[in-house]
LOFILUM-792221 format. One record per residue (C-alpha): residue in three letters; z, x, y. Coordinates in steps of 0.25 Angstrom, whole numbers, padded with zeros to 4 digits, always signed. Layout:
alaZXY...
***
This chain:
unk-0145+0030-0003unk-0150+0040+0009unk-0152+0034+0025unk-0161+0040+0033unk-0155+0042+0048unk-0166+0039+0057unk-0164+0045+0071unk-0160+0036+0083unk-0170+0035+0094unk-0167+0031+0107unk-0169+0016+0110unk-0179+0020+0117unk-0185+0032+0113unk-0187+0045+0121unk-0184+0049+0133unk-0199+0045+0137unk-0198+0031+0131unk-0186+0028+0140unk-0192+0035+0153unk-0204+0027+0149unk-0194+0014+0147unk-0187+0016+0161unk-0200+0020+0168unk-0206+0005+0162unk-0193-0003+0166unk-0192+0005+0182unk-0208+0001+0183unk-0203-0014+0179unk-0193-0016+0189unk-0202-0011+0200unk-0215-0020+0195unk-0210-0034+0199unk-0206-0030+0214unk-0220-0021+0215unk-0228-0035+0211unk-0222-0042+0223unk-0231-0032+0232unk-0225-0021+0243unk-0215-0029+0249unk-0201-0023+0255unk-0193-0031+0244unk-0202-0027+0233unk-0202-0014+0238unk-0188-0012+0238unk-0186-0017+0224unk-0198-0008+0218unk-0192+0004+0225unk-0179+0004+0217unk-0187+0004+0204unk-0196+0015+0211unk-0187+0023+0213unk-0182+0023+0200unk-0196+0026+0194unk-0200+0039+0203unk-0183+0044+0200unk-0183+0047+0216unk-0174+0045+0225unk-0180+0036+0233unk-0193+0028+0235unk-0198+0019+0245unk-0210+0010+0244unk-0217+0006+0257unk-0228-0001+0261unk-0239-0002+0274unk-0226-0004+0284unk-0217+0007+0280unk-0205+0007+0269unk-0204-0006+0259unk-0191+0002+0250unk-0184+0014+0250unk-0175+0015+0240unk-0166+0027+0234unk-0162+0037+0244unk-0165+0046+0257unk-0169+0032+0265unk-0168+0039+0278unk-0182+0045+0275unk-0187+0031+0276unk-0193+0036+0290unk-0197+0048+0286unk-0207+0042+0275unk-0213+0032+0284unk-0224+0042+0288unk-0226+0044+0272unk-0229+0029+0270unk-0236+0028+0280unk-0245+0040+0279unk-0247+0036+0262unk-0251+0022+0267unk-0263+0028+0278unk-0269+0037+0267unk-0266+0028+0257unk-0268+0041+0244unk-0268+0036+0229unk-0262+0049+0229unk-0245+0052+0232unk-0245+0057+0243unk-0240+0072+0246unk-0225+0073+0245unk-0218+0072+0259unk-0204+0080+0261unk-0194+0073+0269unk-0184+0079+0278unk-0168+0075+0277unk-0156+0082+0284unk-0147+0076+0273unk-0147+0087+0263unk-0144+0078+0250unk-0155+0069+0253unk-0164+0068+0240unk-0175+0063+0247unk-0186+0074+0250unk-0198+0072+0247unk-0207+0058+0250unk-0219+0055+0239unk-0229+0044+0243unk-0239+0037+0237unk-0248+0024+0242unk-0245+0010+0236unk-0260+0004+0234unk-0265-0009+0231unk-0280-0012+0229unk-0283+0003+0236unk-0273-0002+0248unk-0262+0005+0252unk-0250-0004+0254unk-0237+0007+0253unk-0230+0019+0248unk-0222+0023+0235unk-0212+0034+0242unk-0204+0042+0234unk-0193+0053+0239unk-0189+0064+0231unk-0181+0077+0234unk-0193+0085+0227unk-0208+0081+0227unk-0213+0083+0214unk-0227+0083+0207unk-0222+0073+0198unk-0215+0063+0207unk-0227+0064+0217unk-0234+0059+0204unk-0225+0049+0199unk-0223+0042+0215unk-0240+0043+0212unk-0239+0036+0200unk-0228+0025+0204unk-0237+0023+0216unk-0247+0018+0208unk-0238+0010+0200unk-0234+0002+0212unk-0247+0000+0218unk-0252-0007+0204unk-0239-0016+0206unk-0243-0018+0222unk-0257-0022+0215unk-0252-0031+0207unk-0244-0037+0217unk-0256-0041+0227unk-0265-0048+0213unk-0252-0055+0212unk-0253-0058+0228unk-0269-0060+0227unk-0266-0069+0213unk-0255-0080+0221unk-0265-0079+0235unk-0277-0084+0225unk-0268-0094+0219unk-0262-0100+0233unk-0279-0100+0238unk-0283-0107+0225unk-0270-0118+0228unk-0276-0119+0243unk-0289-0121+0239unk-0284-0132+0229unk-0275-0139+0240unk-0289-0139+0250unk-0295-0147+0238unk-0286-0158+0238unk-0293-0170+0243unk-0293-0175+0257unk-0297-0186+0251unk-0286-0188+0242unk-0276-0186+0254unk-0282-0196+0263unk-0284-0207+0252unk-0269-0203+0250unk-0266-0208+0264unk-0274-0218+0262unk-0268-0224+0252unk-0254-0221+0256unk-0258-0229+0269unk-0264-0241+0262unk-0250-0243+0257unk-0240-0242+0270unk-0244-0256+0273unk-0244-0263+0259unk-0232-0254+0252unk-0225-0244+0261unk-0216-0239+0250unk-0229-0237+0241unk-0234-0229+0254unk-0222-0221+0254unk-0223-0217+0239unk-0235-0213+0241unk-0232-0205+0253unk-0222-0199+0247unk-0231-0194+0236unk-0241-0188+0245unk-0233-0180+0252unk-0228-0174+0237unk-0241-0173+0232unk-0247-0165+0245unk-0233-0156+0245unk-0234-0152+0231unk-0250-0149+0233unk-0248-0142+0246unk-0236-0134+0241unk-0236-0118+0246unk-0229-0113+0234unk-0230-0110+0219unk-0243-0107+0211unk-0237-0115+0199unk-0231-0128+0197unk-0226-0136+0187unk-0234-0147+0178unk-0221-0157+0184unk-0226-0154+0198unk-0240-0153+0197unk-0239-0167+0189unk-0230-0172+0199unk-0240-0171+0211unk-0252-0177+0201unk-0243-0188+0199unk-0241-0189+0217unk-0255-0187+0217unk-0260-0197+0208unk-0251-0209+0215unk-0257-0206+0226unk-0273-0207+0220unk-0266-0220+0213unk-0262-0225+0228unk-0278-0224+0231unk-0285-0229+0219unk-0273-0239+0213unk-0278-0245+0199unk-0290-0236+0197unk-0282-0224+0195unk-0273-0223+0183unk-0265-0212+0178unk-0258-0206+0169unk-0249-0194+0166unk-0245-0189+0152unk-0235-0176+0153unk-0226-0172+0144unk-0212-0168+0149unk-0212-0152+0143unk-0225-0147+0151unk-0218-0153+0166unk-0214-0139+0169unk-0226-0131+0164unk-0231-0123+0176unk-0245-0124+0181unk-0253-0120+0193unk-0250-0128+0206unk-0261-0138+0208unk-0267-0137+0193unk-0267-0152+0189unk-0267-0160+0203unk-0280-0157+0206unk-0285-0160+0192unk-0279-0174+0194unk-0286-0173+0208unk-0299-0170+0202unk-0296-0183+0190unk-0295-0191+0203unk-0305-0187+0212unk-0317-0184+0204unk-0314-0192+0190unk-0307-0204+0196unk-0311-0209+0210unk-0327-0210+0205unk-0324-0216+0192unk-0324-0233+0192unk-0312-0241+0186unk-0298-0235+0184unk-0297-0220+0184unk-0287-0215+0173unk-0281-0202+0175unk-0271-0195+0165unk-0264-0182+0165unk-0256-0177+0153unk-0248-0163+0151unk-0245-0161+0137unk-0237-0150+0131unk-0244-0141+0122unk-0234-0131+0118unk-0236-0119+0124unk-0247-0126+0135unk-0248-0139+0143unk-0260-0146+0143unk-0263-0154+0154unk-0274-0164+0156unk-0280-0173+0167unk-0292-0182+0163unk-0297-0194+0169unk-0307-0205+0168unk-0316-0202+0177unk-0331-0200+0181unk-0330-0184+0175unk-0338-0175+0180unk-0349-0164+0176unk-0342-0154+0167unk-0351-0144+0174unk-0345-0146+0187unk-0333-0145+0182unk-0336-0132+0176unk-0341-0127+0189unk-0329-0132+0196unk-0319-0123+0187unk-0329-0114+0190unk-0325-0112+0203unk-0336-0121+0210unk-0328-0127+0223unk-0339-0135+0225unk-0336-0143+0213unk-0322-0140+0211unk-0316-0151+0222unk-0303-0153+0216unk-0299-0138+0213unk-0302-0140+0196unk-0308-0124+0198unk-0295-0121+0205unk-0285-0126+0196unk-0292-0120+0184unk-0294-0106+0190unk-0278-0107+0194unk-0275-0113+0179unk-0282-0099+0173unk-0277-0091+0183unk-0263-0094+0178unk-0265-0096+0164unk-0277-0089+0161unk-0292-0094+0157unk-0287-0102+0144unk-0279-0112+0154unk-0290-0116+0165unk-0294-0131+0165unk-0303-0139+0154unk-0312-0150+0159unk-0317-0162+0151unk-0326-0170+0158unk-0339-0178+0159unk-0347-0188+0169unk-0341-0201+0164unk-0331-0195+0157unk-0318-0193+0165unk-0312-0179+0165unk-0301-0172+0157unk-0296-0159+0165unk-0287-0150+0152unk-0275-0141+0158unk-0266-0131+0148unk-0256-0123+0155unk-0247-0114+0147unk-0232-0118+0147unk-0228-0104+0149unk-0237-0092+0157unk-0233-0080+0162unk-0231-0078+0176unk-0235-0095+0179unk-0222-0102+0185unk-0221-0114+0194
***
């Protein structure tokens, strides 16, 4: 029996696979601090990584105000390049700038020569990729170009991200705007009704307006979890039981595993909102409300239906259109939020009719990428 002796290859390849491999991996480390924006910590921790890319002995990343970073050596030229940045800024060319030699009386200093280019975001300039060399080549005048335009795609990046969480916080406000005076001022109302009669009812109830206001007017977090969101519901619709007494019953159905599940702040009050305001409070007799949250494997299925007066589905279609002059209770808001998060199979389903009581269908995946409370 004859073997053939295959010949051993490198774990990874050629020399160009590996250059290719550290290259990818050095771009890594730098991408993260980059999508925070041009900040002097983000800056500092890109620089390293930076540096490492370009093989110089130095660079330094500045923005509008002067130097962010410098990191490697020949940092005594810091004031030396300050007319650098600031020049790259003013003219603001998509091009490198010219190389500029640097003068040192220390004769082992490897820092020579300063290469600039402009940082840009949306056509804006907003800093400087410096690199120092002891030669200025065609090629490193080329790959500080090209690095350059790396980090600006990054700084891009960065301010969606920025624009995407000032979207998500003015969608949050307007939703908090929609939470009715009414409901506060029958709140107190009903609170009041109590101090007389049963103080230690009063108290309760207090106690669970302030909560209930807390959690809605919170200045933190996009996302929260099922357990909290259900939690101020619950706060909420003690305090509607306060007002309406026997006419309003409810009942909550949640199975234990989907509690943690994260969903977007403010996703299911106001649907309970909406069951109470616009289903409810019109309809004669005793108003039954039920909420349930089933697991579903990989999703949670969430649904809030009433036996109220229902409404004109085309309203409602219009209202998670976008039409503010119908969508009192923010049903267009939590829906655009919902697909915004978890993309277009995940907004809200509506079952509803005149006469028939409304049925409002949530599915949240259990797990999304880049969604935590």
């Amino acid at each position: 029996m004859s073997w053939l002796r295959l010949p051993r290859r490198p774990p990874l390849g050629s020399e160009a696979d590996r250059a290719t491999f550290q290259t990818l991996h050095t771009i890594s480390q730098a991408s993260p601090a980059l999508r925070e924006g041009l900040t002097e910590a983000s800056a500092q921790e890109a620089a390293t990584h930076l540096r490492t890319l370009l093989g110089t002995p130095a660079v330094a990343l500045a923005d509008a105000g002067g130097l962010l970073a410098w990191d490697g050596l020949g940092r005594h030229h810091a004031d030396q390049v300050a007319s650098l940045v600031a020049r790259t800024v003013e003219e603001g060319d998509t091009d490198a700038s010219d190389p500029t030699g640097l003068e040192c009386d220390n004769p082992g200093c490897p820092v020579r020569h300063a290469l600039a280019t402009p940082l840009a975001v949306e056509g804006r300039t907003v800093g400087v990729l410096l690199a120092m060399a002891p030669e200025a080549s065609a090629g490193l005048l080329l790959a500080v170009h090209e690095v350059g335009r790396w980090v600006s795609g990054q700084l891009e990046l960065a301010e969606l991200d920025a624009e995407r969480h000032r979207a998500v916080e003015a969608e949050v406000r307007a939703l908090r705007a929609q939470i009715s005076p009414h409901f506060i001022y029958n709140s107190l109302g009903a609170i009041a009704s109590f101090v007389r009669t049963d103080p230690d009812r009063a108290r309760e109830l207090l106690l669970e307006f302030a909560d209930f206001t807390r959690y809605s007017f919170r200045s933190h977090g996009e996302f929260t979890t099922l357990a909290e969101e259900l939690r101020s519901i619950e706060r909420y619709l003690v305090l509607e039981q306060a007002r309406f007494g026997d006419r309003l019953q409810v009942t909550l159905r949640v199975a234990p595993e989907v509690l943690p599940v994260t969903v977007p702040f403010l996703c299911i009050q106001p649907l309970a909102e909406n069951a109470v305001r616009h289903g409810l409070e019109a309809a004669e007799g005793v108003g039954h409300l039920s909420i349930t949250a089933s697991d579903l494997g990989q999703e949670c299925l969430i649904e809030v239906e009433d036996n109220g007066v229902g409404e004109d589905p085309e309203k409602v279609r219009r209202a998670l259109a976008g039409d503010q002059a119908l969508d009192s209770v923010g049903l267009g808001n939590v829906d655009a939020r919902l697909r915004n998060a978890f993309g277009d199979d995940h907004g809200l389903v509506v079952e509803t009719a005149p006469g028939a009581g409304t049925k409002v269908i949530v599915r949240v995946p259990k797990f999304a990428p880049g969604v935590h409370s």
